[in-house]
C-alpha positions as CSV (number, residue, x, y, z in Angstrom):
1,X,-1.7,-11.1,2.1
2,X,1.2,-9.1,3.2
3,X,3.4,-10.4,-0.2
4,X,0.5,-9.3,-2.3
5,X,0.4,-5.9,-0.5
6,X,4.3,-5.3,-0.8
7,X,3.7,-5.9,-4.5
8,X,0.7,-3.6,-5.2
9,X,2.7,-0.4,-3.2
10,X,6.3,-1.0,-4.8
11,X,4.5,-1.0,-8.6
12,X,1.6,1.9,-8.0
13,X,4.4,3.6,-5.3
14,X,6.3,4.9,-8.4
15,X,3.5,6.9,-10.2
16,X,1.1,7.3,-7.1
17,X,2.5,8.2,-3.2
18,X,-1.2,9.2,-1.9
19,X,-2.7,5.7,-2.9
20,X,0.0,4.4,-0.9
21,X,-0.2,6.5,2.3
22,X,-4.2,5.6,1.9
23,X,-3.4,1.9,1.5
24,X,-0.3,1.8,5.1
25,X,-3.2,3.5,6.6
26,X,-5.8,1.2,6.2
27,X,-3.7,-1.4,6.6
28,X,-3.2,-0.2,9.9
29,X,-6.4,0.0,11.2
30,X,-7.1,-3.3,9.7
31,X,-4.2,-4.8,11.8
């Protein structure tokens, strides 16, 4: 899960910061 994460934040990270805030967010209330 977390290698499938990692992947999804470097490739939208460079067009889109706020998706990834939103998605370390979530993933910390999910953990």
């Amino acid at each position: 899960m977390e290698g499938t994460i990692m992947e999804v934040i470097k490739r939208s990270g460079r067009r889109e910061k706020l998706d990834i805030n939103k998605i370390r967010i979530a993933l910390e209330f999910a953990f």
